[in-house]
Structures are given as C-alpha cells and as structure tokens.
Backbone bond lengths (Angstrom), bond angles and torsions (degrees), N, CA, C in turn:
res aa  C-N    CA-C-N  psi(-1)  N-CA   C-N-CA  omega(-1)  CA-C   N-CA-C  phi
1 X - - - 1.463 - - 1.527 110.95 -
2 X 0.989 101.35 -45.20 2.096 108.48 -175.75 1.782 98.20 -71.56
3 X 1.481 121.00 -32.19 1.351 101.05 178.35 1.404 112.95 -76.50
4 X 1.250 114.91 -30.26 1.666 119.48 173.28 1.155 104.68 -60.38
5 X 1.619 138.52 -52.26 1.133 133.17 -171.41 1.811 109.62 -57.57
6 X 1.269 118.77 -50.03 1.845 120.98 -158.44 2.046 88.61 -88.05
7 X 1.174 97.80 -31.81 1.934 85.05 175.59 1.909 104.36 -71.26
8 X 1.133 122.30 -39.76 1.572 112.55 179.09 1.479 98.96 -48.53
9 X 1.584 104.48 -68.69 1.589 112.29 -156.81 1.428 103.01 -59.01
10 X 1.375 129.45 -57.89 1.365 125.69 -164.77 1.283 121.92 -67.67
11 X 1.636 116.95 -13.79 1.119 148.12 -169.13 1.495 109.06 -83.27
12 X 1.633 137.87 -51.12 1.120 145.10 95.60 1.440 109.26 25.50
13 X 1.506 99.12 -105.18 1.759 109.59 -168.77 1.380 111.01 -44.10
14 X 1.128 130.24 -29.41 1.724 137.51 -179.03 1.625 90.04 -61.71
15 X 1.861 115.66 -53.37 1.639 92.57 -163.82 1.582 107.57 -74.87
16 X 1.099 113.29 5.16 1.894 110.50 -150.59 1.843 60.51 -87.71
17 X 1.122 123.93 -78.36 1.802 118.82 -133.46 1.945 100.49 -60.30
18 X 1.335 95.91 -5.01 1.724 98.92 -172.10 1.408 103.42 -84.06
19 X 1.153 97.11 -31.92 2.361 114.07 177.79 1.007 109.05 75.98
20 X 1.569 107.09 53.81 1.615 130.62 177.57 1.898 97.25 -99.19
21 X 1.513 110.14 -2.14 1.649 102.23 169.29 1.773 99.71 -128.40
22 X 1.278 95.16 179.78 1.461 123.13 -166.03 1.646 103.52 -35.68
23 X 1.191 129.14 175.43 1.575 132.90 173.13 2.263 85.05 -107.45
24 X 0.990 110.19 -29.09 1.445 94.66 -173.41 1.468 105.17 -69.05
25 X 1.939 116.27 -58.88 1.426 101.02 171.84 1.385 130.43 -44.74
26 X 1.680 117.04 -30.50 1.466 115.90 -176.56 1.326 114.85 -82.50
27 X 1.603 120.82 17.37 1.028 124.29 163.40 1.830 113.37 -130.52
28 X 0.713 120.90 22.35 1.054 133.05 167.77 1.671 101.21 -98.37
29 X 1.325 120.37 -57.72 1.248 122.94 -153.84 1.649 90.89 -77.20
30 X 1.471 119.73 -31.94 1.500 108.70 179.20 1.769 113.43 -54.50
31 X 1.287 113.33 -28.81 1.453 129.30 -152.04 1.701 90.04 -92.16
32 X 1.295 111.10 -41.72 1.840 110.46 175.24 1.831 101.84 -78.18
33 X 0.987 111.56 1.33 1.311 112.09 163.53 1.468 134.90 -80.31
34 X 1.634 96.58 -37.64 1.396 127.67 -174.03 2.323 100.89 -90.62
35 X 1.329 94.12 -37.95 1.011 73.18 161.70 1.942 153.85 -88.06
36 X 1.559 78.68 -11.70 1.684 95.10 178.65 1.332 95.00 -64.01
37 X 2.084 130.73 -48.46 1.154 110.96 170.84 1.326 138.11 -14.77
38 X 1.553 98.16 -92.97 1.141 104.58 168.07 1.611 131.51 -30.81
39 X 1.240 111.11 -69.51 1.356 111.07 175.50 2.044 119.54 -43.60
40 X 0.783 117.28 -39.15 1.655 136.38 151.77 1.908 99.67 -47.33
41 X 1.102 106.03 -48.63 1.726 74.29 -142.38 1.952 75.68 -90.45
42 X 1.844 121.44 -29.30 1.390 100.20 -172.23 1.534 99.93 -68.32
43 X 1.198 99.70 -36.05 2.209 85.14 -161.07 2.070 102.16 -68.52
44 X 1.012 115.30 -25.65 1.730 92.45 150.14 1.721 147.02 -53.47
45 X 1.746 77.08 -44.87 1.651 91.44 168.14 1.923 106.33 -73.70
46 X 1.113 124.41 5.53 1.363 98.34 -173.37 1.785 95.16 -128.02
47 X 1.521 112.70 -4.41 1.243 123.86 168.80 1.625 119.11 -77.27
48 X 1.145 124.12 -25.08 1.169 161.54 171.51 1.620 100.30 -67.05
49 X 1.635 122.71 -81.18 0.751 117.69 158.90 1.581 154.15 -16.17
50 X 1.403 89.49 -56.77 1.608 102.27 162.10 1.268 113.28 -78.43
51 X 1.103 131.09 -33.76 2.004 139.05 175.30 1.634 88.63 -50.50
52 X 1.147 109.25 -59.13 1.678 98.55 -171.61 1.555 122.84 -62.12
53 X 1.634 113.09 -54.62 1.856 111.27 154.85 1.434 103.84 -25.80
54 X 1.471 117.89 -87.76 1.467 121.32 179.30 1.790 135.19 6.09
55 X 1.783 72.17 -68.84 1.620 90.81 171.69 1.424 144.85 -114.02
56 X 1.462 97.54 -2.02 1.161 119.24 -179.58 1.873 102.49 68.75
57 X 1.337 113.77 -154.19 1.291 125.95 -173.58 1.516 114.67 73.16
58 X 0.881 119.57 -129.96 1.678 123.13 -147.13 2.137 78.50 -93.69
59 X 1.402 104.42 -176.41 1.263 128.89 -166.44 1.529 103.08 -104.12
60 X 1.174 133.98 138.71 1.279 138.19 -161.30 1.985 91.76 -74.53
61 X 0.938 106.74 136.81 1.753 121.45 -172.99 1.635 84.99 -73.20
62 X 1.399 104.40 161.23 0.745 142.54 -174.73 1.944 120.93 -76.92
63 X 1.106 156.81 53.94 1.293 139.25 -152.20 1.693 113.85 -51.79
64 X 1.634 94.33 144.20 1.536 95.50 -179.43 1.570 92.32 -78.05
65 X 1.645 91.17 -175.73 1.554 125.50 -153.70 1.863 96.29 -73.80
66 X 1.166 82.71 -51.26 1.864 114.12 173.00 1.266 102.29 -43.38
67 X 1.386 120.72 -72.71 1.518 119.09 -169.28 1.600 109.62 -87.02
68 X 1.210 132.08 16.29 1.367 135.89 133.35 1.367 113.04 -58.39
69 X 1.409 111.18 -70.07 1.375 113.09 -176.04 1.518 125.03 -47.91
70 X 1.492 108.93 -30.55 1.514 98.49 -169.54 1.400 80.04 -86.77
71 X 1.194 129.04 -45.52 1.680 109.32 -171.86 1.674 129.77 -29.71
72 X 1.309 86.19 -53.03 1.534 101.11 167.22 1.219 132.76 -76.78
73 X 1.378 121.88 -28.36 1.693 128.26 158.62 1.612 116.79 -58.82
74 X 1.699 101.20 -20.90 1.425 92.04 -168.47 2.074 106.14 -89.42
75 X 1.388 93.12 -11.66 1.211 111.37 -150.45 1.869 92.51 -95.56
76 X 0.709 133.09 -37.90 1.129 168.77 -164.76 1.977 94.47 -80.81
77 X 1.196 120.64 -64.75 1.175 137.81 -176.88 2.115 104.69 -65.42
78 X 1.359 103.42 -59.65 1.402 118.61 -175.13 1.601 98.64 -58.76
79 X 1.250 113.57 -45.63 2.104 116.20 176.97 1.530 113.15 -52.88
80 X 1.153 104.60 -50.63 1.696 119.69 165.68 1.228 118.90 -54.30
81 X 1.499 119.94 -46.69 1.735 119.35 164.68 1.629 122.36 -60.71
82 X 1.816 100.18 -36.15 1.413 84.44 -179.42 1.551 118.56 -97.42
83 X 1.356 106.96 -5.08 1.646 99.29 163.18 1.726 115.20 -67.49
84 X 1.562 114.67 -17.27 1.763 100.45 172.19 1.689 95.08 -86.30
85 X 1.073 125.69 -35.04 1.423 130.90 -178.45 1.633 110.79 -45.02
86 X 1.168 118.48 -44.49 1.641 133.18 176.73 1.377 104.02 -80.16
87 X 1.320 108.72 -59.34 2.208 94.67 175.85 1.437 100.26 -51.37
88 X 1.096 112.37 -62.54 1.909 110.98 173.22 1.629 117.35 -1.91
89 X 1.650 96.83 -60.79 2.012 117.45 -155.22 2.092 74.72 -81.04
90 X 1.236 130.05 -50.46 1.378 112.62 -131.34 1.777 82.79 -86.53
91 X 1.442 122.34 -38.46 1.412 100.62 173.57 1.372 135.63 -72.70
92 X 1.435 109.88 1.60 1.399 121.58 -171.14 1.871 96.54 -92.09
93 X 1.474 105.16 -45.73 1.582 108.60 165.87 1.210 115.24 -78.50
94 X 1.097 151.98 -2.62 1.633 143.46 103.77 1.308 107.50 9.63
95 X 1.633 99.07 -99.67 1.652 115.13 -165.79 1.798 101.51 -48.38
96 X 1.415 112.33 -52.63 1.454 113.43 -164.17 1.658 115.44 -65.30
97 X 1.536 110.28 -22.74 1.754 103.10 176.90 1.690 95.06 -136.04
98 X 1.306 111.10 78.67 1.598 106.76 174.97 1.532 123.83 -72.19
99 X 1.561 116.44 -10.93 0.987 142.70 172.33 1.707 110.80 -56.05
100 X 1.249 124.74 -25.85 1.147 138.01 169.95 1.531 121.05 -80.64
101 X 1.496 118.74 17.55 1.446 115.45 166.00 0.899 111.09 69.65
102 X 1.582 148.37 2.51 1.641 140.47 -167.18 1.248 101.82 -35.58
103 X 1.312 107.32 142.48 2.291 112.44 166.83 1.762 89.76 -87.97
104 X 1.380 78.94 150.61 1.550 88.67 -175.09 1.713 121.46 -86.83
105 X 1.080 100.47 152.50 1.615 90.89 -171.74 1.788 108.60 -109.76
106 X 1.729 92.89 117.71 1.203 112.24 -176.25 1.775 98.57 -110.85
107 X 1.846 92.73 -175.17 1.595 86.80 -166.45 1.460 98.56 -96.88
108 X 2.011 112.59 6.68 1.556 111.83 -169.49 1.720 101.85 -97.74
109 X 1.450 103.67 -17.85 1.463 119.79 -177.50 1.532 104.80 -147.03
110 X 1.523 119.71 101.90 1.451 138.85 -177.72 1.381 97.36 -82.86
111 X 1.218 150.10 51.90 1.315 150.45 -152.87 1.467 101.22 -64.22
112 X 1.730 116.50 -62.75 1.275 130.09 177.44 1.613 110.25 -37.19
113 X 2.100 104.58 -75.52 1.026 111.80 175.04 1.738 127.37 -20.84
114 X 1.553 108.74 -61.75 1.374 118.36 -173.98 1.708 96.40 -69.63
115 X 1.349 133.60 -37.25 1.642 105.08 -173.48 1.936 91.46 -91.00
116 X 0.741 132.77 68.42 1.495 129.45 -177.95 1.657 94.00 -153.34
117 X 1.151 110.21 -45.84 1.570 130.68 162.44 1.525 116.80 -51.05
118 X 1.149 115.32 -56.02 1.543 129.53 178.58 1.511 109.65 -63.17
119 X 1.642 120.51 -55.65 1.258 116.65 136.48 0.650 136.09 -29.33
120 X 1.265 171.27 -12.47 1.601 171.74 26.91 1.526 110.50 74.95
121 X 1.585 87.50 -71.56 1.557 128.29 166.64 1.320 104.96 -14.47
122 X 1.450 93.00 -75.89 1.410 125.95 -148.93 1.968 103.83 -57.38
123 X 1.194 81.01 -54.95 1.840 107.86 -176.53 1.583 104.25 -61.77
124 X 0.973 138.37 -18.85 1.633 150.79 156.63 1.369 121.52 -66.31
125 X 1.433 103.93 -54.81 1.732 119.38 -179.86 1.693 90.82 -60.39
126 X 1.634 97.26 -63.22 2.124 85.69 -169.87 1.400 115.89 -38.87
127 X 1.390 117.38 -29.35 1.893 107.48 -143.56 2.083 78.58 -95.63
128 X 1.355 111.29 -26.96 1.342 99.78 -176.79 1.924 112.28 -70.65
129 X 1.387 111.73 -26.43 1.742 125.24 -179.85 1.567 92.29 -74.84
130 X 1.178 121.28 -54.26 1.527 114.06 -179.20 1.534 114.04 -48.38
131 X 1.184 126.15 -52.54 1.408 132.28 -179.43 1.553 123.75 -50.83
132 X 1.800 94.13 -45.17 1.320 105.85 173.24 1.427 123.74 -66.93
133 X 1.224 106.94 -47.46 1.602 95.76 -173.04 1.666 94.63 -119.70
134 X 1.388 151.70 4.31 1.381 135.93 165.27 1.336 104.97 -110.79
135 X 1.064 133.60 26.85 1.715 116.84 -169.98 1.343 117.64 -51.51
136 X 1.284 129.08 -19.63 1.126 105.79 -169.25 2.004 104.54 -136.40
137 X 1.092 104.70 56.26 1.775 146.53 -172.17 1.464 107.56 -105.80
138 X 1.430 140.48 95.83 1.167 114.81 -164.09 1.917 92.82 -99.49
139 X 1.131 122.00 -171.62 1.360 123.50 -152.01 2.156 91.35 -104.54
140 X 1.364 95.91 118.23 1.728 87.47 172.35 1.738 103.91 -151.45
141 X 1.233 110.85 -144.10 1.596 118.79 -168.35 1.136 123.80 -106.92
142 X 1.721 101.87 -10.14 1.622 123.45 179.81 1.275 124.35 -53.23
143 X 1.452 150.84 168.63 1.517 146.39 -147.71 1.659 84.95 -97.72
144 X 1.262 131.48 -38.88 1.614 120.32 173.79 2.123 106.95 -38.81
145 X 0.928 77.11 -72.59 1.711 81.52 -177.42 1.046 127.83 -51.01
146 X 1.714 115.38 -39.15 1.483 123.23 176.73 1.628 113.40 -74.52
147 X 1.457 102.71 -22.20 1.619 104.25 -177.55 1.680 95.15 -90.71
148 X 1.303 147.71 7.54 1.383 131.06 -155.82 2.026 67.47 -137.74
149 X 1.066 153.20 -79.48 1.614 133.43 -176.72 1.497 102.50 -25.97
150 X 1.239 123.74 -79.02 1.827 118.30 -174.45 1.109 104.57 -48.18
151 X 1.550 139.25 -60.30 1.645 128.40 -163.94 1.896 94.51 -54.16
152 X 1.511 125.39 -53.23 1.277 128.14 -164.71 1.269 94.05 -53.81
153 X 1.550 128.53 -77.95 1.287 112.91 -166.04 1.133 127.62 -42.26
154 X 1.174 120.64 -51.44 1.926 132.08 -166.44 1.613 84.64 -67.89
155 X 0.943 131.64 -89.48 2.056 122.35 173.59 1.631 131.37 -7.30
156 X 1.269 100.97 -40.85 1.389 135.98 -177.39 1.447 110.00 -67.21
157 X 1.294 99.90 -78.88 2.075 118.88 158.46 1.302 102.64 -36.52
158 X 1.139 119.59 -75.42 1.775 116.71 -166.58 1.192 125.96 -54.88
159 X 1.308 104.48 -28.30 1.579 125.52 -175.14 1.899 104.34 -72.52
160 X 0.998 92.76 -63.16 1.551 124.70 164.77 2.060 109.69 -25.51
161 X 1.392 91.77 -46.85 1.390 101.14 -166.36 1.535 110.54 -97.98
162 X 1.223 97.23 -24.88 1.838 107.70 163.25 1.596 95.73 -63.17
163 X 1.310 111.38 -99.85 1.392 129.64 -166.57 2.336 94.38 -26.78
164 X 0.854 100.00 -55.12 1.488 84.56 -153.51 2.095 102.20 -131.40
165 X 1.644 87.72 70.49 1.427 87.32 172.30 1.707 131.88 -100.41
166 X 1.286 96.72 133.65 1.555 106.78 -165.81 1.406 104.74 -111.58
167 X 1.630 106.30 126.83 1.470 110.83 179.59 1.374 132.78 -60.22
168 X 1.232 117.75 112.55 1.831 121.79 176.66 1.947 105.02 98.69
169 X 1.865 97.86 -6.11 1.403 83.09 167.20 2.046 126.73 -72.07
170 X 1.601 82.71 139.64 1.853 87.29 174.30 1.385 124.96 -44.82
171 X 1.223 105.46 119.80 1.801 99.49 178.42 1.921 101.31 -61.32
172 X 1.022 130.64 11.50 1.526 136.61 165.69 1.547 107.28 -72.30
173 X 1.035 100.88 -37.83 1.845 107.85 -164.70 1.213 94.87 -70.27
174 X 1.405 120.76 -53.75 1.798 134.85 -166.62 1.549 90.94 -56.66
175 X 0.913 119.98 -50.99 1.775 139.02 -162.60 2.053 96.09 -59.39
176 X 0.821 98.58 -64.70 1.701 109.01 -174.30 1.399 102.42 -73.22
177 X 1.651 131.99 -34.60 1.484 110.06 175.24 1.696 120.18 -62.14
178 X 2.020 90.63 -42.52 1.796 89.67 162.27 1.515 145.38 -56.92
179 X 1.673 100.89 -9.79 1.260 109.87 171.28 1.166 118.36 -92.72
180 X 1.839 116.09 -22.78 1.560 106.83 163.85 1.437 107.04 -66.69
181 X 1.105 124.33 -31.18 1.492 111.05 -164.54 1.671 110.91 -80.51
182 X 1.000 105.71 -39.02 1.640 115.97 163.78 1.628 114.72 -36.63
183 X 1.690 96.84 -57.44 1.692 96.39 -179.69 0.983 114.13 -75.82
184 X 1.718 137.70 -52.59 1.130 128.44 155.14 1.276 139.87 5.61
185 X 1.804 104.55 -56.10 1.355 113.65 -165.96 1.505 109.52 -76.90
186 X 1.487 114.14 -41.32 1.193 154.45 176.34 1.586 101.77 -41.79
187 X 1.277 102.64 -58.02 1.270 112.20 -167.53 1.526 109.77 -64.47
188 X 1.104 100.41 -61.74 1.800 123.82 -167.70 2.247 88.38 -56.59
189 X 1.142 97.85 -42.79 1.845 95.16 178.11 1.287 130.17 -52.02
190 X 1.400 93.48 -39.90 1.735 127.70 177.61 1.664 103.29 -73.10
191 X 1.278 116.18 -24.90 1.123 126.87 166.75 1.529 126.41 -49.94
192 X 1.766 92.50 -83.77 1.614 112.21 166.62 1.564 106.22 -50.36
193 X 0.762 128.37 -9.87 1.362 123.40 -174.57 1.533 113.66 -85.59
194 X 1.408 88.88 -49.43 2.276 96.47 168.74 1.791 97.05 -67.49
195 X 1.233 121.74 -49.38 1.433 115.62 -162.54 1.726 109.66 -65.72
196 X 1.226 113.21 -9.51 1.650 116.34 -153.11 2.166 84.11 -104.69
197 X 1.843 103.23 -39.64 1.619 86.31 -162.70 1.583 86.41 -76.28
198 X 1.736 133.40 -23.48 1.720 109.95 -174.76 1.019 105.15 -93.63
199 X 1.267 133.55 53.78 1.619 143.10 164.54 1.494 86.56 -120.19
200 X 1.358 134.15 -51.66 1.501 147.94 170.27 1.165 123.65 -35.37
201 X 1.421 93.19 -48.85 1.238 110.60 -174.98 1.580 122.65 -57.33
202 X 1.406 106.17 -57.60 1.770 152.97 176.69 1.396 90.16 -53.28
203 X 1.445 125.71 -53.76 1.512 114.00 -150.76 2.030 89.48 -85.04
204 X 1.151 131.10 -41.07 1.602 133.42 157.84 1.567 101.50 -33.18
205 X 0.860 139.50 -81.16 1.524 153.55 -163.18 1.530 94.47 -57.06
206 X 1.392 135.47 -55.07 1.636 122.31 -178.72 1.116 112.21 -62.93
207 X 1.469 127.04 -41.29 1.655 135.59 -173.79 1.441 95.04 -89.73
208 X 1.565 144.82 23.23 1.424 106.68 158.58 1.891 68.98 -116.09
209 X 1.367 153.84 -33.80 1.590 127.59 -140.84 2.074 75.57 -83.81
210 X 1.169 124.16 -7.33 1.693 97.77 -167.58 1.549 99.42 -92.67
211 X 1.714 123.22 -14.49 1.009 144.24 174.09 1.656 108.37 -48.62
C-alpha cells in the first residue's frame, strides 16, 4: 500500500517538473510552496514569541538569515512531498471506491491533481489558524481537539466544494479530502509539538552543563 501510495504521488511530481501539466497548476503549486514558507518560518517566530510571554526571561533571539532559509527550503520541499502524498491517498481511493464517480484525471483536466492541490492548501491554512489563535495548545485527545478535527473537516469539505466544484462529483470525495486535510493538520501539529519540547529539551541541558 505505501509503495502504491509514494509511486502515485511521486510519479505525478516527476510529470509536474517535466511540464507535462498545465502552466496554471505549475503555478499555483509554486505559490502553495511560497506559502507553506512563510507560514513555517512566521508561526515559529510567533511560537517563540509566546514561549517568551509564558516565561518571561530574556527575549526570544533573533533567527539567522541562514536558518530562515533552510526553514523555508525545508518547508517548501515537505509541501511539495505532501501534495504527491495526497494525489497518492485520492488515486489509491479511486481504484478502492470506483463506485463514487471519480472525474478522470487527464493532462487537459488534472481533476485529482487540482483537489489534491486544494488539499495541500487546506493543510497550510490550518497550521497557519492554529498559530494564530492556539499557539500555545499542544496536540492531545481532549474535546478541544476532537471538536476543532470535526469543525476542520466539515469546513474543509465545504470549502473544498465551493472553491472547486465538479459536476456529479460524490459529496464522499469532498468528505475524504476534508479528512486528509483534518489529519494532515493534526499531524504536522503533533509534529511541532515533539520539535518545540526537543528544542526544550536542548535549551535545559545547555543551562544546567553552563550551571
């Protein structure tokens, strides 16, 4: 299943960089590129921020120019993996529920591509709403989280079906892109969350060996 999944997606991304699809999708996806940046390098700077309110003490340092950049190259790079990662899930649920009418994905109409794209989207906008108003929420099992996965999905779907509606498609499809994007967000949170306590961790361990 996981090789079917990274051969769809990567399989994909091989034709996107060859410019075997649209010049509009290949600019769209540059622009969901540019934005995962950003969103990466501000929701650190504003995670940071609040660590310092929190605790008071010294002023959150400053990041070099350098570790901006890789922030964003890496971030930038990982958005690009999971948009083949999401065509991956939606062509694999293709084959597995064909009963659902999928439009087919040609190179004159990327149907998949563009809602796999929107997904992407989607999973960017969350981690940027998380930053803004939960920054300092860590990711668990509690009714906060479980009520903010259902509001995301059902938001997600609808949103999904505004922005990019296709005639006679299953409201199932809309339903399952919002749940990638739901987990997605979830995931990538659950993420920053390990990366933020072993940054925590590290900064304990320098201040007790200078101790």
């Amino acid at each position: 299943m996981a090789e079917k999944l990274f051969g769809f997606g990567l399989g994909y991304l091989l034709r996107l960089v060859r410019g075997d699809q649209s010049l509009t999708l290949f600019i769209a996806a540059g622009a969901m590129m540019l934005l995962a940046a950003a969103v990466e390098v501000w929701g650190k700077r504003r995670y940071q921020a609040w660590l310092h309110a929190e605790r008071g003490g010294h002023p959150p340092h400053e990041a070099k120019l350098s570790s901006l950049a890789a922030d964003s190259l890496l971030s930038m790079a990982g958005a690009l993996v999971a948009w083949g990662v999401i065509y991956g899930l939606l062509a694999l649920a293709k084959g597995a529920i064909p009963a659902w009418d999928w439009p087919e994905q040609t190179d004159a109409n990327p149907a998949l591509a563009w809602l796999s794209l929107l997904v992407a989207y989607s999973i960017i906008i969350g981690l940027g709403w998380l930053h803004l108003l939960f920054v300092g929420r860590k990711l668990s099992l509690r009714p906060f989280w479980i009520s903010f996965g259902t509001i995301w999905l059902l938001l997600a779907a609808y949103t999904l079906k505004l922005v990019y509606p296709l005639e006679g498609l299953h409201p199932g499809i809309y339903v399952l892109c919002g749940s990638i994007s739901t987990a997605g967000t979830l995931l990538l949170w659950g993420l920053r969350d390990a990366e933020a306590d072993a940054e925590d961790q590290a900064a304990e361990d320098r201040g007790a060996v200078n101790n």
